[in-house]
C-alpha positions as CSV (number, residue, x, y, z in Angstrom):
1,X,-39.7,50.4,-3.5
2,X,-38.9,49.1,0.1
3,X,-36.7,52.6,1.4
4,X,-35.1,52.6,4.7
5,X,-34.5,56.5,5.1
6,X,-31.3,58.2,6.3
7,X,-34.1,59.4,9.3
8,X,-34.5,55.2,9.9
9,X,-31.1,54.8,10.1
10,X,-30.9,57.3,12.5
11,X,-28.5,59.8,10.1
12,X,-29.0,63.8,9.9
13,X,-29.1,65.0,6.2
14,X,-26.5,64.7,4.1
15,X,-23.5,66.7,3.8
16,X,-22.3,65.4,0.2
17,X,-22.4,68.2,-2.4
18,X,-25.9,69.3,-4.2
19,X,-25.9,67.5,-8.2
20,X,-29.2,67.9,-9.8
21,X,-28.6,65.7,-12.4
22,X,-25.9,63.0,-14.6
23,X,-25.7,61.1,-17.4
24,X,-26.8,57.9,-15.4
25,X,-26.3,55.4,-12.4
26,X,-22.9,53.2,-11.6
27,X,-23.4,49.8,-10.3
28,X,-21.1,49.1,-7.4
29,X,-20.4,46.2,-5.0
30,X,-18.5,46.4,-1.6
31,X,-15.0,44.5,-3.3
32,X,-14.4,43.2,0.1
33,X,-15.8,39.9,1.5
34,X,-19.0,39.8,2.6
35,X,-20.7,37.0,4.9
36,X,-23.6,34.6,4.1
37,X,-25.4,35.6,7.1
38,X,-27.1,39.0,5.9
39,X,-29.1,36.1,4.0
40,X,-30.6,34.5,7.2
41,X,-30.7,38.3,9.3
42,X,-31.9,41.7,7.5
43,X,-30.4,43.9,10.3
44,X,-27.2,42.9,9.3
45,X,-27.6,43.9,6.0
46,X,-28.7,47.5,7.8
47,X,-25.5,47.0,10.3
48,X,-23.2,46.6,7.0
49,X,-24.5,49.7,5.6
50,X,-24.0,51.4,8.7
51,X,-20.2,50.1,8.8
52,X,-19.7,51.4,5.2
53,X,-20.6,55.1,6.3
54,X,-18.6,54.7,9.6
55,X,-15.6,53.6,7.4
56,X,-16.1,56.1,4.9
57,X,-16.3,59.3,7.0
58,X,-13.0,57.8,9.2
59,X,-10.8,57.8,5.8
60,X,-9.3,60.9,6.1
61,X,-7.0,60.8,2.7
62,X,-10.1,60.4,1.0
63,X,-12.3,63.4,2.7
64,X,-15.5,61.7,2.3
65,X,-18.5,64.2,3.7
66,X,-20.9,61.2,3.8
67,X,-21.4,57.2,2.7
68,X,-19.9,57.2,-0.7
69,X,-22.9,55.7,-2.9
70,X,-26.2,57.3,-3.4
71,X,-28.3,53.9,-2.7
72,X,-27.2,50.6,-1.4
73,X,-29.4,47.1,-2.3
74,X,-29.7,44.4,0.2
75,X,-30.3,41.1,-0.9
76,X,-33.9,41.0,1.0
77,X,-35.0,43.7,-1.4
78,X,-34.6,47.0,0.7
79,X,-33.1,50.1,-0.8
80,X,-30.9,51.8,1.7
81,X,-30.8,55.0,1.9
82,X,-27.4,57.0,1.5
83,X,-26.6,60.5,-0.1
84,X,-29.7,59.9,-1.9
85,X,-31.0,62.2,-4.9
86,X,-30.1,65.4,-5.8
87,X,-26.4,64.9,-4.3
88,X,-22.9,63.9,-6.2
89,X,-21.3,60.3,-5.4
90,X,-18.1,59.3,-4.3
91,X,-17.7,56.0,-5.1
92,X,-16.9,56.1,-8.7
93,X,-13.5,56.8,-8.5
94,X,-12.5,60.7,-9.5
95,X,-14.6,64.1,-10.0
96,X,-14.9,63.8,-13.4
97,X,-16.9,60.4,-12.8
98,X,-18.3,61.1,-10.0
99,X,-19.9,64.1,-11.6
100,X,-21.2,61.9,-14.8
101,X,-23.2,59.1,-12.9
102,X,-24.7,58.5,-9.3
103,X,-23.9,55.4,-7.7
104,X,-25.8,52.5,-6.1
105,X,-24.0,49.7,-4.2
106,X,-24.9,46.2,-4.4
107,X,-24.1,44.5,-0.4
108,X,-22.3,41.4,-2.1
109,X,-18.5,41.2,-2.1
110,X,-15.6,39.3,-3.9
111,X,-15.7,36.8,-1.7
112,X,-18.4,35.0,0.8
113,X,-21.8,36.3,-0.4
114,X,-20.9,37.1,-4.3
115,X,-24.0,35.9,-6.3
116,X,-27.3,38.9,-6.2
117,X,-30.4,37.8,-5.3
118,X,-33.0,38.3,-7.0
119,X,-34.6,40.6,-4.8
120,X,-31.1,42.5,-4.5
121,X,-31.3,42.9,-8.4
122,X,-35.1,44.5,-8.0
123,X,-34.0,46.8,-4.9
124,X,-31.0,48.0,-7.5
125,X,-33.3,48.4,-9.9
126,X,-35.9,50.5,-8.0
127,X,-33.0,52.4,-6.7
128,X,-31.7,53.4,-10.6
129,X,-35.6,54.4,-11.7
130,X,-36.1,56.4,-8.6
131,X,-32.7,58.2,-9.7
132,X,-34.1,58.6,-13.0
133,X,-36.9,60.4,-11.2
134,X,-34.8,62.7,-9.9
135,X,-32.5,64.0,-12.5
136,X,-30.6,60.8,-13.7
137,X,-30.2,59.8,-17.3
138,X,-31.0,56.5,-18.7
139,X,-27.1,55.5,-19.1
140,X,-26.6,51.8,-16.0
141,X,-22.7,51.4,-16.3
142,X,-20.5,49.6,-13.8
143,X,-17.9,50.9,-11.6
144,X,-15.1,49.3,-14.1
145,X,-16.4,51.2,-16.9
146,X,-14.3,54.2,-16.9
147,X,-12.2,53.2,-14.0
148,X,-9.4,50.6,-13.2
149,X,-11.0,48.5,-10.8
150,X,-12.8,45.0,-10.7
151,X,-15.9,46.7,-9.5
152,X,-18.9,45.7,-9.2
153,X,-17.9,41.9,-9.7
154,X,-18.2,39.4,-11.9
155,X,-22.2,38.2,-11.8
156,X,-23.6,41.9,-10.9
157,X,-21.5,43.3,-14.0
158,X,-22.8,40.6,-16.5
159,X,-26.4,41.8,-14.9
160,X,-24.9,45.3,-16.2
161,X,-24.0,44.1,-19.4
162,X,-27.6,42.8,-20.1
163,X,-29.0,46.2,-19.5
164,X,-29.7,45.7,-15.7
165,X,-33.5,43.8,-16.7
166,X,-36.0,43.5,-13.6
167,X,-35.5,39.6,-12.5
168,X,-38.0,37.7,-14.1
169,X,-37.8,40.1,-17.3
170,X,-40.8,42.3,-16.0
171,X,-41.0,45.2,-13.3
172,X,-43.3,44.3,-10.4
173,X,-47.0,45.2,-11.6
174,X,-47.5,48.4,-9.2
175,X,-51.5,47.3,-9.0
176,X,-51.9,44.6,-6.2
177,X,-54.6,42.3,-4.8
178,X,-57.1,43.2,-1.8
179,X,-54.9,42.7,1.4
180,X,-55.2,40.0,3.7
181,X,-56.4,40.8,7.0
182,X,-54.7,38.8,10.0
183,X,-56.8,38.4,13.3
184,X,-55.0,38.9,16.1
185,X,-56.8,37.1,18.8
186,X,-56.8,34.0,16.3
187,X,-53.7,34.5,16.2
188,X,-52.5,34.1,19.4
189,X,-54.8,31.6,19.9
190,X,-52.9,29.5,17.4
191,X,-49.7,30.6,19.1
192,X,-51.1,29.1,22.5
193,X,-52.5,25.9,20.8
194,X,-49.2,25.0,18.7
195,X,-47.3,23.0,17.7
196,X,-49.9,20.5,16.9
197,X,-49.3,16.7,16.6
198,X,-47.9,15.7,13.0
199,X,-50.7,15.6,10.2
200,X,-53.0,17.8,12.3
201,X,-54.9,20.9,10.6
202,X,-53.6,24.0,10.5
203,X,-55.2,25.8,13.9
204,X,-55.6,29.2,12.1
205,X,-54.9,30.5,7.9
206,X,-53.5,33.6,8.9
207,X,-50.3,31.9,10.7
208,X,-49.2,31.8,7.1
209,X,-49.5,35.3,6.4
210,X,-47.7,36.4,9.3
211,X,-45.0,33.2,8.6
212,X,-44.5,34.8,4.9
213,X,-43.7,37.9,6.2
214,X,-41.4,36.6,9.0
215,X,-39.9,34.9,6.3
216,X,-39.4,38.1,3.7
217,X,-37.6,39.3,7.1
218,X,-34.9,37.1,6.7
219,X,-36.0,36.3,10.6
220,X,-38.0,32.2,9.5
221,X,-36.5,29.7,7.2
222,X,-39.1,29.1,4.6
223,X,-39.1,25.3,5.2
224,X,-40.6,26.0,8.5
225,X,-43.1,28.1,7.2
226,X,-45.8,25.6,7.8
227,X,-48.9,27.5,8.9
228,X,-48.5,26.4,12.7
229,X,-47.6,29.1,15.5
230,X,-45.1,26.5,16.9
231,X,-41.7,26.8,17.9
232,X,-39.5,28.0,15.3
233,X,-42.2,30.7,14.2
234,X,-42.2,32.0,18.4
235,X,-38.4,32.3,17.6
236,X,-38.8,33.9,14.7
237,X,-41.5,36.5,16.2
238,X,-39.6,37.2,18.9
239,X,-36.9,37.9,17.2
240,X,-39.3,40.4,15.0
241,X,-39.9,41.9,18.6
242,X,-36.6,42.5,19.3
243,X,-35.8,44.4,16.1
244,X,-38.4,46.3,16.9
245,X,-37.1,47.9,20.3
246,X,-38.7,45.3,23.0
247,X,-36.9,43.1,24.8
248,X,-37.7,40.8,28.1
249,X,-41.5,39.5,28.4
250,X,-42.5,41.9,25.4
251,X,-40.1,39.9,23.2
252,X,-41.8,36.2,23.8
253,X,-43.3,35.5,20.6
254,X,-46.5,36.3,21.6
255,X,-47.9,39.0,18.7
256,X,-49.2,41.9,20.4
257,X,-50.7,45.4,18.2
258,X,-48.0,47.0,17.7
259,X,-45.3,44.4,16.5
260,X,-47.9,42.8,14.7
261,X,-49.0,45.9,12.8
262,X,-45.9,47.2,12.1
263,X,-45.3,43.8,10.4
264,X,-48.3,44.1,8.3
265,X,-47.1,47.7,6.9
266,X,-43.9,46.6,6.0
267,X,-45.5,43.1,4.3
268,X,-48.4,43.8,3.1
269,X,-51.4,42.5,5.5
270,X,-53.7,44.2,7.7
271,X,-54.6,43.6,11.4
272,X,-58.1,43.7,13.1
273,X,-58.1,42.9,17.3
């Protein structure tokens, strides 16, 4: 499971009341539109969350002591972070139901971005069975199931219908290969020698790790992906830099340590200087 923490998000603990248990999880979606763009940009997909809480905790009538849902999904596969286990929802729409199920929200809407991804269905997914692990029983409803509402949408609640299955039909195998190990000096060597004339060799392999990864950030399109350092992936890698807190000359494109390492924790490759 890919978690960004309450801690990440830069939220103190919880202030929703203690539940050690329910009958199950409630799928959810945000019933308000939702743009495209959290496809290209996985910070927005962290700003939206963000928004919801801000919105929640301003709606007085309601008296919400935190972000209503348990667990959001974004559709680059994260699982955000909201009451999280061992607290009662407030999303599904009274007491009694809130007591019943937790609750984890989908960030599609009724209108703009409406169809899961596949990696949003897996990040709901790990979400439920990491309830489960905590005191949640094996019932996945939707939010219209025991309430009046359209909630959570048409394609997410035909996922529901089907029993919520991993995409693909299987769960993730939790055993993975060796990890690849990106040099950084090659690197930056190839980020120095690119773009190379058309047809050309690719100047180092591991620009196509770190161009995966860029890509799984939501930060490279895919079709650029092409295993040179050139200028869309010194874009993209800047704008890695950025997200992680550097700015000016330490957010060129040029991978240093840190940025780079951090990138390889998050995707999955090692770094060696």
């Amino acid at each position: 499971m890919q978690l960004v923490t309450r801690k990440q998000l830069g939220w103190p603990a919880s202030a929703a009341p203690t539940q050690a248990s329910a009958r199950g999880v409630k799928v959810h979606y945000t019933g308000s539109a939702v743009s495209t763009a959290l496809l290209k940009d996985h910070q927005r997909c962290i700003d939206l969350w963000r928004d919801i809480r801000v919105a929640h905790l301003a709606n007085v009538a309601e008296g919400y002591s935190d972000v209503a849902y348990n667990y959001a999904a974004c559709v680059h596969g994260y699982v955000l972070e909201g009451r999280g286990v061992g607290r009662r929802t407030g999303a599904n729409g009274s007491q009694p139901l809130n007591k019943a199920h937790y609750a984890v929200l989908g960030l599609i809407g009724s209108s703009g971005l409406t169809e899961p991804t596949d990696e949003l269905l897996g990040a709901i997914r790990d979400a439920i069975e990491h309830l489960q692990e905590h005191g949640a029983g094996k019932e996945i409803k939707g939010h219209k199931d025991g309430y009046a509402t359209s909630c959570p949408g048409g394609p997410l609640y035909a996922w529901v219908q089907q029993g919520a299955p991993w995409p693909g039909g299987t769960k993730p195998t939790t055993s993975t290969p060796s990890r690849p190990v990106v040099d950084l000096s090659k690197l930056i060597a190839a980020r120095r020698a690119d773009p190379p004339k058309s047809g050309t060799p690719v100047s180092y392999s591991g620009v196509k790790t770190v161009e995966a990864a860029l890509v799984a950030e939501g930060l490279l399109s895919k079709s650029l992906a092409d295993g040179h350092f050139g200028t869309a992936t010194v874009t993209a890698y800047a704008a890695w830099q950025r997200r992680c807190g550097w700015s000016g000359d330490d957010a060129d494109g040029t991978p240093g340590i840190a940025s780079l390492t951090k990138l390889g924790k998050r995707r999955g490759f090692d770094v060696k200087e």
